[in-house]
Phi, psi and omega in degrees: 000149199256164194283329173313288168317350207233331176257350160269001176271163168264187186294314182279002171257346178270339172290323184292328167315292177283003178272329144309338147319295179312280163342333179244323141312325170301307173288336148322303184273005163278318170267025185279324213271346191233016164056041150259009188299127172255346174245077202305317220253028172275314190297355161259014172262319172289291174316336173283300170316321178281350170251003158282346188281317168315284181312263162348297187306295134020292177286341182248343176280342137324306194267335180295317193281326175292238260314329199267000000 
């Protein structure tokens, strides 16, 4: 997911975002471990998404504390 894209979401939507990441990462490293994985290199893709998500949440939480 591009970063652009991520930064025109709202706060609750990238939080409902990355809990779903989270979540399908979860079921990625279940099925890596039980050897049905069909893609190995979506789970740094996903884990990459969740720390652009992270970084952004991060960056608006930065900028709300300069305004005050």
């Amino acid at each position: 997911m591009k970063p652009s894209k991520l930064r025109e979401m709202s706060r609750d939507d990238l939080v409902l975002e990355e809990r779903e990441l989270r979540e399908q990462l979860f079921k990625l490293r279940f099925q890596s471990a039980a050897g049905q994985v069909e893609n190995a290199s979506r789970a740094r893709g996903v884990r990459r998404d969740i720390a652009r998500i992270q970084t952004i949440l991060r960056e608006m939480e930065l900028a709300g504390n300069e305004r005050k």
